[in-house]
N, C-alpha and C positions, 0 to 999 in steps of 0.2 A: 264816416268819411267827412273830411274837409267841409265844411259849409263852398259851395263852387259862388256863390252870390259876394260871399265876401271877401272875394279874390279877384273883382269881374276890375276893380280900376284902384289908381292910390288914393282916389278920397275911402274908397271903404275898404283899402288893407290896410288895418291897426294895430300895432303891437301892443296887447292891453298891459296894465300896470304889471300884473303878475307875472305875466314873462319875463319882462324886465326885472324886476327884483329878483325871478328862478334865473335868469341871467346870469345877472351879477354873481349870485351864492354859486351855480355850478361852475362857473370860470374861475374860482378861486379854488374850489374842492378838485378841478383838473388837474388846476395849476401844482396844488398839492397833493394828488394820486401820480404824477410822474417825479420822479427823481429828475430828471433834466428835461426838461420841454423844449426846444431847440426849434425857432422859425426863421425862414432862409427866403430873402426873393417878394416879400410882400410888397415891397415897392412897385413890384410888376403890375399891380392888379389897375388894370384902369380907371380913372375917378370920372365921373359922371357919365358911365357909359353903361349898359347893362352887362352884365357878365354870368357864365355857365362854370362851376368848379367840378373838373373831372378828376375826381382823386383815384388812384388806385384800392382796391378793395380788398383788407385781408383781417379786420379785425370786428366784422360788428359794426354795433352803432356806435363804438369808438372812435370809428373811420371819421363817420358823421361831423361827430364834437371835436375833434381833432381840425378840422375844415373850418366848423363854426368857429374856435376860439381861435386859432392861429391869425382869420383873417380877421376878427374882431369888427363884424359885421352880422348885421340880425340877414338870416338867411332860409328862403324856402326852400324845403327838401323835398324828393320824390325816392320814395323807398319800396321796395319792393310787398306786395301787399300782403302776403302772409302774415307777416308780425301784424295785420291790423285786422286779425281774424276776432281777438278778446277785444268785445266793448270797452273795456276800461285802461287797457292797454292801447286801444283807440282814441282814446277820450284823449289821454296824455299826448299821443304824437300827435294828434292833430292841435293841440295845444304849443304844440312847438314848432308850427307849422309844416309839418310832413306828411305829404299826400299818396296815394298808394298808387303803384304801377303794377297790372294785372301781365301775368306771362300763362304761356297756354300750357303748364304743369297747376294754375288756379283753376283752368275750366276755359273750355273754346269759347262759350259764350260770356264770358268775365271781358274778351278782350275791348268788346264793343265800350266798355266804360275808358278806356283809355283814350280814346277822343277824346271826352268832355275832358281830362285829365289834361292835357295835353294843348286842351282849349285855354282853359286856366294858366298853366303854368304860361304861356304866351303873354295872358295879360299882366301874369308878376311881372315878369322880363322887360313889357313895355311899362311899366313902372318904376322900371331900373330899381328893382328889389333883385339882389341877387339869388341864384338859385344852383344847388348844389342836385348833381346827378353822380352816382357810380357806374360808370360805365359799365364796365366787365358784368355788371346785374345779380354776382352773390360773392357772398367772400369765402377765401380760400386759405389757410393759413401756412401760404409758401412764398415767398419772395419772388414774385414771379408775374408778368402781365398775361392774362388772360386776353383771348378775344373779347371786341367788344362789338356790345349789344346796338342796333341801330337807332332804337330811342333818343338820345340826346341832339342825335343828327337830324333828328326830322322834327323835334322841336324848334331846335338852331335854326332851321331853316323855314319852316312854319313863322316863329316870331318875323324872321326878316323877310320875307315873303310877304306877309301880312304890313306892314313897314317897308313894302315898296325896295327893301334893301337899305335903308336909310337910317336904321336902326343902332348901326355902330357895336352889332352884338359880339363879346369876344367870349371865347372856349378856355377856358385856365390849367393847362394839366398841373395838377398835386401830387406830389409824392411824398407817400406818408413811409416812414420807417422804425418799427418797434423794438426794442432789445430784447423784451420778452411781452407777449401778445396776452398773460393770463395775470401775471400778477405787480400789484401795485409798488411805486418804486423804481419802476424800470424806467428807459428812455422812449422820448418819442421824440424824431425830426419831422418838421414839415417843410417839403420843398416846393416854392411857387416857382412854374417855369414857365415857358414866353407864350404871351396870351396868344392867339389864331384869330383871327376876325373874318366872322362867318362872312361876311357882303365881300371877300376877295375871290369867294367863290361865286358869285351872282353868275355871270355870264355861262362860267359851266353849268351850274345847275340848271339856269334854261333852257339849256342846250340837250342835258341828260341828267335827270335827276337821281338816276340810281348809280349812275358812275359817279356823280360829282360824290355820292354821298360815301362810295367806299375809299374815293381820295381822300374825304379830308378824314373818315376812320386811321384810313394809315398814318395821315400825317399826325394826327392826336396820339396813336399808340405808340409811336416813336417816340412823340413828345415827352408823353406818358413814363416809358422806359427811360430818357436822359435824365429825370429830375426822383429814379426810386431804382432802390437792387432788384435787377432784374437777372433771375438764373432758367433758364431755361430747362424746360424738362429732362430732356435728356443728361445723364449725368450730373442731376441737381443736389444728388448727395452730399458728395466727391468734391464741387464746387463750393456749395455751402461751407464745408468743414476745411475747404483750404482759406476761402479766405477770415475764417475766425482764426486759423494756427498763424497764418501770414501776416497778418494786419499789423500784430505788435512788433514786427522784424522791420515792417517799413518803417514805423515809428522811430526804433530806436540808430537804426541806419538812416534816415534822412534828418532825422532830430525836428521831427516837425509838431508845430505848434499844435497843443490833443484836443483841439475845437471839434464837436460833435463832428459838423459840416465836414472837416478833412477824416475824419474817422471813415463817415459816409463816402467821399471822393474816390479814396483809397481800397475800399468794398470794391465799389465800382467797377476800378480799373481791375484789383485782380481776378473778378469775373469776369470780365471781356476777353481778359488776356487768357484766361482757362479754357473759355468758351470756346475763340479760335483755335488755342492748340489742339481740341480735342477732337475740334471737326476735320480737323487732318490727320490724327494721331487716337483714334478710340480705344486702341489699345493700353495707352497710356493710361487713361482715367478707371479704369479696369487693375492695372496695376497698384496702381497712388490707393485707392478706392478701398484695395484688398490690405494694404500697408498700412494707413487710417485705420480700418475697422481694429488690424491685431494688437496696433498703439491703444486703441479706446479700450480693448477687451481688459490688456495691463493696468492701464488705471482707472479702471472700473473694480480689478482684483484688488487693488491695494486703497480704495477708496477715496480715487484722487481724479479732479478735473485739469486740463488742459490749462485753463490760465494759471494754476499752478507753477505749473512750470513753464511759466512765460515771463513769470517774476524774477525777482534777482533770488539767489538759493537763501535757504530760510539760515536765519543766523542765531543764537542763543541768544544774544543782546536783544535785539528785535523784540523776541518773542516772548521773554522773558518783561519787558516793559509792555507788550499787550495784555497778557496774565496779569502782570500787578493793575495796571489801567482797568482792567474787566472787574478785578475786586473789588477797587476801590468805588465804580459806578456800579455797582450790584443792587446794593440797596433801590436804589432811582430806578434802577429798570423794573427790579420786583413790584415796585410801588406803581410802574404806571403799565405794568403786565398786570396787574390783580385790577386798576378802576380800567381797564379799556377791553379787555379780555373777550367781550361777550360784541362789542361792538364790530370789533376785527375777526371774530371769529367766525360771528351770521354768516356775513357775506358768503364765507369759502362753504360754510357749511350748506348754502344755498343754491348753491353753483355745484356742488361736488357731484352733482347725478345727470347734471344737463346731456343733454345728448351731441348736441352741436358745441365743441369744446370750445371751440371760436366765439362764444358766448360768454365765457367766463370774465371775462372782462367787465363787457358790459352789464353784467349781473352784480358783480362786485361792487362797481361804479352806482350802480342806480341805487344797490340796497342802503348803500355808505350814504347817497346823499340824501334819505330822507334818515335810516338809522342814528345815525351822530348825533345831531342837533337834540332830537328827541330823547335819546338815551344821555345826553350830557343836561341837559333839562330836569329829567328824573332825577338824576343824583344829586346834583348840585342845590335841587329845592328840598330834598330830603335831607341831604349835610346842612342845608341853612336853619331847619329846624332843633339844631345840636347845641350850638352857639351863637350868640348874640352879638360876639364882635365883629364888624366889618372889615378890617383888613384880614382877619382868617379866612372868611367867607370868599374874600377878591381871592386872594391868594391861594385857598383850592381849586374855585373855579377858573385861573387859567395855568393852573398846575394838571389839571387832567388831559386836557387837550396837549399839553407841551411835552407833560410826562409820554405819553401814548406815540407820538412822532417820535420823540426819543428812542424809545422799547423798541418799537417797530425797525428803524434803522442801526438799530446795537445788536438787535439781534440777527440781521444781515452779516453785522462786521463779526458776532461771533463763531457763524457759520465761518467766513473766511478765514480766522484766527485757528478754528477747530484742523480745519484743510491746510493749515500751515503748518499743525503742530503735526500733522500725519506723516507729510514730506519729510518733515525733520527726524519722525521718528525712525521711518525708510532709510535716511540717511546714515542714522546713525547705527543701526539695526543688522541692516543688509546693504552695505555700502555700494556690493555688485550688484543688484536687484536696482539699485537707484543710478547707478551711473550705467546701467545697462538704458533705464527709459529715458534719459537726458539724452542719447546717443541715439536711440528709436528716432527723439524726437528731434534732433539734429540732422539725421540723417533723410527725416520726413518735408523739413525746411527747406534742405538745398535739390531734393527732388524738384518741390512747388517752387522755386525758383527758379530753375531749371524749365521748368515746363512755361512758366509765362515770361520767359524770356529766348525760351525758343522762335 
């Protein structure tokens, strides 16, 4: 655990050098494990005041670093204390300042440590060292806000409490949003939304401490839900899969600008707008629901996903200049598939049995960032042993790293190329069979249109 002594005021919280430099390097290795990292609202966050980041929780300790680098602020965590069951996996998070929060699935008597915990975090906060909490208390891999835990609340209020209320303490809700939760490449938005300042609660709270404390949960989980996709349980299937078929029809009918942010906006509204039709109309999402799945069973038979056919219809010209394009960089990819191979591969091979899939990420993430450096180390000092000229030397060494970005994102675009040549070939194959699911899926459109516009 945490040393609690060196948390007790700011002369003895220090961010030692090492931090800082592991800093620097995994802010960069983030920044390049997302395809687009997209941050929304940091202006929100208030300057010299103490602040609490409550982000939504669905990815791991992805959620975490996701918070850290967005806000680009050194930040104390409180995590749930299971992961700090391995010494050495202890060693590390408490290295990067994350402290453990015992829940009574740890053991009844584990709870009594979360005072001193809780004592601590107060004095970061009166430190105005920021500090990050997940509310909801475990992550879940569904776009969706969970209840949240009381924790945060009684810190919040503890800090300002202890601070007379004078504290100036604000609550940050975050919403984090991933395009895909396992593999590197994908998107992630972070959205900072309108701070709370716990002292506007003072006079309730002394009034009724446990009501003030379920106000301001609600008004955080709202908060919470305005700044992340939020689908509710009931009919979250249904929902989920209209607004991925829906999204690109707003697009291409409103002709709007494809900023991450409106992507997200856009999500938003047409869950909302699902959400209420279906709390009046259940039967509906039961229908849509039944008419989705036999659309997905089709192109699941013919080997074909949904953005597919959201694209404009595959053309020989097109395709025919991605083929020759795929040839002619063959070479390059071979080249930086055969030196990166083993680097990109650990990772997934390491993750491939985790139990908690929601993990996979963060397994990815952690092995890549000490694996690289090291494995590009090895090779490059072993090639420098081959030859003696200096510019071949430079020039392998930042030919592996560049080659390997490449490969990695070629072979994304080849998957899509391979998916384009299938439609085409449907097309040309079984012209009924193709303009039968263009028509599925036209006629799947103006349902969900129909329904949130009901």
């Amino acid at each position: 655990m945490l040393a609690q002594n060196e948390m007790k005021n700011k002369a003895q919280f220090r961010w030692p050098f090492l931090y800082k430099v592991l800093y620097t390097y995994a802010s960069l290795v983030h920044r390049l494990y997302y395809k687009r990292f997209t941050v929304i609202g940091v202006e929100k966050i208030p300057e010299n005041a103490p602040v609490i980041f409550a982000p939504n929780h669905q990815n791991a300790l992805m959620d975490a670093l996701a918070v850290l680098f967005a806000s680009s602020k050194k930040i104390a965590f409180l995590a749930r204390a299971d992961i700090f069951k391995k010494p050495l996996l202890a060693k590390i998070l408490n290295s990067l300042r994350m402290m453990p929060v015992f829940r009574i699935r740890d053991g009844f008597e584990s709870l009594g440590q979360n005072q001193e915990i809780f004592d601590t975090t107060v004095n970061v906060l009166k430190s105005n060292i920021p500090l990050c909490i997940l509310p909801e208390g475990n992550h879940e891999g569904e776009k969706r806000l969970r209840p949240l835990k009381k924790g945060i609340f009684r810190i919040a209020f503890q800090a300002e409490e202890s601070a007379e209320f004078k504290l100036n303490l604000h609550i940050i809700p975050v919403g984090l949003d991933y395009s895909n939760y396992f593999n590197a490449g994908s998107d992630l938005l972070v959205v900072f939304g309108k701070p709370i300042r716990v002292a506007d609660y003072s006079e309730r709270f002394k009034a009724n401490e446990q009501k003030t404390i379920n106000t301001l949960r609600n008004e955080l989980a709202e908060e919470m839900r305005n700044v992340m996709i939020h689908i509710p349980e009931d009919h979250y299937k249904v929902i989920f899969q209209m607004s991925e078929m829906y999204e690109s029809s707003v697009w291409n009918t409103n002709k709007t600008n494809r900023h991450p942010y409106n992507k997200f906006t856009i999500k938003q509204y047409i869950v909302q707008k699902a959400t209420d039709a279906f709390s009046l109309y259940p039967d509906k999402a039961i229908a849509l629901g039944n008419t989705i799945s036999a659309y997905n069973d089709r192109l699941k038979k013919y080997g074909l996903i949904d953005k597919l056919l959201q694209q404009k219809r595959p053309r020989f010209f097109s395709l025919f200049t991605g083929i020759l394009l795929t040839i002619l960089l063959m070479p390059i990819h071979i080249y930086g598939m055969l030196l990166n191979y083993l680097p990109y591969k650990i990772p997934v091979w390491a993750a491939a049995n985790i139990k908690d899939q929601h993990f996979k990420g963060s397994i990815h993430f952690g092995i890549s960032l000490l694996l690289f450096p090291l494995y590009y180390l090895i090779v490059i000092s072993a090639f420098c042993f081959l030859t003696e000229k200096t510019i071949i030397k430079v020039f392998f060494a930042l030919s592996i790293p560049l080659s390997g970005f490449f490969t990695f994102y070629n072979y994304r675009n080849l998957k899509k190329l391979l998916g384009r040549l299938r439609l085409f070939r449907l097309k040309l194959s079984s012209p009924a069979d193709y303009k039968s699911l263009k028509n599925d899926r036209t006629q799947i459109i103006d349902q969900i249109k129909s329904t949130i516009n009901s």
